[in-house]
C-alpha positions in Angstrom: 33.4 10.2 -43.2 32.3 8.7 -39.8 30.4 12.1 -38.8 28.1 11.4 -42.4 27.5 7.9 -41.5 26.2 8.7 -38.0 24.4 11.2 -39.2 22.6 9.0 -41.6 22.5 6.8 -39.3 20.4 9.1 -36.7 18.5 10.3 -39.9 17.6 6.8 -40.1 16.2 6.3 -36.6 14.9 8.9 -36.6 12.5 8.3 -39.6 11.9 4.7 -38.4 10.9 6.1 -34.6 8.3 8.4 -36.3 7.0 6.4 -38.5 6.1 3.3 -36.0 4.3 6.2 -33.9 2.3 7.1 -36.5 1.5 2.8 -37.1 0.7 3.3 -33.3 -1.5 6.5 -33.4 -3.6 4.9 -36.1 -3.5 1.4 -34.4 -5.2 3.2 -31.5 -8.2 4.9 -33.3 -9.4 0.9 -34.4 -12.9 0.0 -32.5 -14.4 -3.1 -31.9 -17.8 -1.9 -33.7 -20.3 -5.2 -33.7 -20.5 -8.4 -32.2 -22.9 -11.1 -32.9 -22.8 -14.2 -30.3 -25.3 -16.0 -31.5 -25.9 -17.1 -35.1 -28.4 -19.6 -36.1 -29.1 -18.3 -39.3 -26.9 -15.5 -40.7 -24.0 -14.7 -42.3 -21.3 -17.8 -43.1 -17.9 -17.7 -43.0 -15.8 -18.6 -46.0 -16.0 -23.0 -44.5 -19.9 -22.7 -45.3 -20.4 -23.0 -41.2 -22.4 -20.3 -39.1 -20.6 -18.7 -36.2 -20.4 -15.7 -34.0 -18.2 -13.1 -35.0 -16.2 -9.6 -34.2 -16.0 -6.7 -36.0 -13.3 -4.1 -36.0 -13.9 -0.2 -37.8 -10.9 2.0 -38.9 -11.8 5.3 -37.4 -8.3 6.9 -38.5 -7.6 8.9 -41.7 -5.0 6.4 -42.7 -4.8 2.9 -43.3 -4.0 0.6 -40.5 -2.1 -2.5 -40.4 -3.4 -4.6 -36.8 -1.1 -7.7 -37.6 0.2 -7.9 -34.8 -2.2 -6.8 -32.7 -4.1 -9.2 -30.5 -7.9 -10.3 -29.7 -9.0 -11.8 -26.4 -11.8 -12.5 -24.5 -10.4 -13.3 -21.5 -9.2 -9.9 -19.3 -6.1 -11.9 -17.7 -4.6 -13.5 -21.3 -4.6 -10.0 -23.5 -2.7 -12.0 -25.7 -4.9 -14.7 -26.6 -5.2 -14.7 -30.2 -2.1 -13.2 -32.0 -4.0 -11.3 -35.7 -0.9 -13.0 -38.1 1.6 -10.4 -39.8 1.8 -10.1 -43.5 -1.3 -10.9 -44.3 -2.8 -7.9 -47.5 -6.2 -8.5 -45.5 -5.2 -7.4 -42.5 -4.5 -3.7 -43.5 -7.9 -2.0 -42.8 -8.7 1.6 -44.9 -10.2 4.5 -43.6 -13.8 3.8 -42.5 -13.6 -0.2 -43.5 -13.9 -2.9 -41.6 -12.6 -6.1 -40.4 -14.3 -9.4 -39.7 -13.4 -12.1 -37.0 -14.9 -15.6 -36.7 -14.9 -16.4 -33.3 -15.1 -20.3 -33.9 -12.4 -21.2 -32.0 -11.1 -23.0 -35.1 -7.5 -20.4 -36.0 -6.1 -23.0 -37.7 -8.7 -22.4 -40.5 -7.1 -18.7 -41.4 -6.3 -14.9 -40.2 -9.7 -14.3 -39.3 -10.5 -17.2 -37.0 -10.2 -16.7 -33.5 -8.9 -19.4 -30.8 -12.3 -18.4 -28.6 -15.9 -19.1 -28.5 -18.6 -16.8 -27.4 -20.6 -18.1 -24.4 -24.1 -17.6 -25.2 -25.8 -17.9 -21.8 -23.5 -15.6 -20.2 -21.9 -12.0 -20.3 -18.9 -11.8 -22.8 -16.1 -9.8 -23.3 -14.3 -8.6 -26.0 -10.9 -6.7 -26.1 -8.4 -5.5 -28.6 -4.9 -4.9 -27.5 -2.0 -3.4 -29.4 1.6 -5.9 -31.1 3.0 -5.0 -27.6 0.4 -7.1 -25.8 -0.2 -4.2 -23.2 -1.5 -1.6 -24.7 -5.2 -1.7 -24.7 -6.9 -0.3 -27.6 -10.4 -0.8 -27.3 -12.6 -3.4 -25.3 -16.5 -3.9 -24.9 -18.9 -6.9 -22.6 -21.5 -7.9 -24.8 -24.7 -8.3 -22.2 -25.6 -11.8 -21.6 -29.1 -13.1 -22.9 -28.2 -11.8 -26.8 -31.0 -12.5 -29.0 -30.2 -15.2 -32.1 -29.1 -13.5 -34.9 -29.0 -9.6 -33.6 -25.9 -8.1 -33.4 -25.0 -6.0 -30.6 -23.0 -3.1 -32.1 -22.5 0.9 -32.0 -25.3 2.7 -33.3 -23.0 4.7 -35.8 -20.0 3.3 -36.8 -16.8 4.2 -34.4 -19.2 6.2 -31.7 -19.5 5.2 -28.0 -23.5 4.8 -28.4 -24.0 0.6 -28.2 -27.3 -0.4 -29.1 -29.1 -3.9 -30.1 -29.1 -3.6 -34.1 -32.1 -4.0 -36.2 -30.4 -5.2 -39.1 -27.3 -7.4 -38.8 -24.4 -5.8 -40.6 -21.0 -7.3 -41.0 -18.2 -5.7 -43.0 -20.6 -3.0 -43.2 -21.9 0.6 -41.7 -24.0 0.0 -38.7 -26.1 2.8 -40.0 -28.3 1.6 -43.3 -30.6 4.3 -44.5 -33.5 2.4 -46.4 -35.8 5.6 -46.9 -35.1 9.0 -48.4 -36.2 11.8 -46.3 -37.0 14.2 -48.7 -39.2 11.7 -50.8 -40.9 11.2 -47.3 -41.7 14.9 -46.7 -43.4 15.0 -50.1 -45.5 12.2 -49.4 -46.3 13.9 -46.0 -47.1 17.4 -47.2 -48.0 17.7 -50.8 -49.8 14.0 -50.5 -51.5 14.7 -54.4 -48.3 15.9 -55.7 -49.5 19.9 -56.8 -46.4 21.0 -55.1 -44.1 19.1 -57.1 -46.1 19.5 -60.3 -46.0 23.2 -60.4 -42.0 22.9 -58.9 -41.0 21.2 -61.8 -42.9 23.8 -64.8 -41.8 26.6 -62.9 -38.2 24.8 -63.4 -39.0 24.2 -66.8 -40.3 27.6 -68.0 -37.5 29.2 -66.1 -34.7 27.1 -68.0 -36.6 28.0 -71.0 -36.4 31.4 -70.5 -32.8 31.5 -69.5 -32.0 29.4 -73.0 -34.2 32.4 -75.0 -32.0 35.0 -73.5 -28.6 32.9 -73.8 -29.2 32.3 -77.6 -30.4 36.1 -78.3 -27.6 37.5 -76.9 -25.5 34.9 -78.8 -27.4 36.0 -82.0 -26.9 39.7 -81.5 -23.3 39.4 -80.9 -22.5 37.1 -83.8 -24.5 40.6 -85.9 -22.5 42.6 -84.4 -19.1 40.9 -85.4 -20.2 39.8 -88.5 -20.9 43.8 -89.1 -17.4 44.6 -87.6 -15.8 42.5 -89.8 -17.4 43.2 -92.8 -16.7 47.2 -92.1 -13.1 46.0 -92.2 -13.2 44.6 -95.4 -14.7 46.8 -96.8 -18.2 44.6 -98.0 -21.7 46.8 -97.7 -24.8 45.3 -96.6 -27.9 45.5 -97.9 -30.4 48.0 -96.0 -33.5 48.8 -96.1 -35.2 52.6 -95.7 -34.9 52.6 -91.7 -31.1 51.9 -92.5 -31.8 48.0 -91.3 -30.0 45.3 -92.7 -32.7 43.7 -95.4 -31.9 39.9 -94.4 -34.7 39.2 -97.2 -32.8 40.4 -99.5 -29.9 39.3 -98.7 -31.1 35.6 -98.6 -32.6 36.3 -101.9 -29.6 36.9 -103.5 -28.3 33.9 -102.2 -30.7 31.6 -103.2 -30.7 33.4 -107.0 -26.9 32.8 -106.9 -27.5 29.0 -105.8 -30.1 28.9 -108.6 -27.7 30.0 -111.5 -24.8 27.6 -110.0 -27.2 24.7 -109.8 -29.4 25.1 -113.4 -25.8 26.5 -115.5 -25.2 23.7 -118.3 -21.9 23.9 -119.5 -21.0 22.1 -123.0 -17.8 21.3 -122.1 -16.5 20.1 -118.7 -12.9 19.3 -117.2 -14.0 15.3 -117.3 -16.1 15.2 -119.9 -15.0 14.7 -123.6 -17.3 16.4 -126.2 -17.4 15.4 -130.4 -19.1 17.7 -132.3 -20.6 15.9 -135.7 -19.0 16.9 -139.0 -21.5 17.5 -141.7 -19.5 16.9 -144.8 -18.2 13.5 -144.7 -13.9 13.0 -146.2 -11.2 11.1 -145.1 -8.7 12.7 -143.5 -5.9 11.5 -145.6 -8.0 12.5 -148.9 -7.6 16.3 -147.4 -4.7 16.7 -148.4 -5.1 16.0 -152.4 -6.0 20.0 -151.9 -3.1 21.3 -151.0 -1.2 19.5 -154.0 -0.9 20.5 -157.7 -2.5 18.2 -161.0 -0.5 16.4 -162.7 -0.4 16.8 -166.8 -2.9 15.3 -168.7 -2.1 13.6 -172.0 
């Protein structure tokens, strides 16, 4: 009894031990992905007030949870600002994001920071793991940031850090506003001939496809309808090249719809018919014919 209770018990740790190393693994594929220091007039933050902010990206295949984790800017406190456990929020899917306010106001919720960016000077931004030692990712924002341009990775989760055009938070990096194939139209086939003569060879080609689909369709359904008519023993009607005469045939049809259709019946299932009597008795008076006269006096 004692050697199945251990043995549970290993089981046990076991499954925990390998199951907070995968939390880890996917702890350690988070990346701080965009920073804005300076925002005059962009996004808000659920208090209606304009701050600078952090975003984390998910680069994992799995959901992440990083409460627990911690957010600094300072490189000698890597456990600055503690990201509160049990919060739903805080479990990032693949390829989503995370926001941070850092307004130095983390009484206000999860996703306020207890630090300020410094606009005037360099800042850095680090992301450590729940043990407080582990550093997962960390970036220096440049000093002299522009107001309202982010300073992010070019593509979400790569090394590449560039000043972004467009400001994105809890969003890809990456925004594509123009279609490249509408663009190499334009480009080469300006008066749009190319495309024109695209689309009728398309159409003519479907077209033809359809005629062949619904003539071999046609031909088969013959060819059953011959089979089983063989087998029951019905002829057809042919003509002299031993062709079935489908004239005729529908011919007879139609006559046979004909007779059903113009057919007047005197007497139908729901419909009573009296026929007029000419010579006029009663019914009772009938019956003086059957008996004998009585005597006259």
């Amino acid at each position: 009894m004692n050697m199945i209770k251990n043995k549970i018990g290993i089981f046990l740790l076991l499954t925990l031990f390998f199951a907070a190393g995968i939390h880890a693994q996917r702890v350690a594929h988070m990346r701080i992905n965009e920073v804005l220091v300076i925002n005059e007039d962009n996004f808000v933050d659920d208090y209606g007030k304009r701050n600078g902010w952090i975003e984390l990206y998910n680069t994992s295949a799995g959901t992440v949870n990083i409460g627990g984790c911690f957010l600094t800017d300072d490189r000698n406190n890597p456990k600055k600002y503690p990201i509160p456990k049990g919060d739903v929020l805080t479990i990032i899917r693949p390829g989503q994001h995370a926001l941070f306010w850092a307004d130095d106001y983390a009484s206000r919720g999860t996703f306020h920071v207890n630090f300020k960016f410094d606009p005037d000077k360099e800042n850095y931004v680090a992301l450590y793991a729940n043990d407080g030692k582990t550093l997962i990712d960390e970036k220096v924002i440049p000093a002299g940031q522009k107001p309202d341009v982010s300073f992010g990775r070019k593509i979400d989760g790569r090394d590449e850090w560039i000043s972004l055009t467009k400001v994105t938070p809890s969003t890809n990096n990456l925004t594509l506003d123009t279609n490249e194939k509408i663009e190499n139209f334009q480009k080469n086939d300006s008066w749009g001939i190319g495309m024109t003569i695209t689309a009728m060879v398309v159409v003519f080609l479907g077209l033809i496809l359809l005629y062949g689909a619904f003539k071999y369709v046609g031909k088969t359904a013959i060819r059953l309808s011959q089979r089983r008519a063989k087998k029951l023993g019905v002829e057809h009607v042919k003509n002299e090249d031993n062709h079935i005469d489908e004239g005729a045939v529908f011919a007879a049809i139609a006559t046979a719809l004909y007779e059903i259709d113009e057919d007047v019946h005197d007497m139908e299932n729901t419909v009573l018919t009296i026929h007029k009597v000419t010579r006029r008795y009663s019914p009772w008076s009938s019956k003086i014919y059957g008996m004998r006269d009585l005597p006259r006096k």
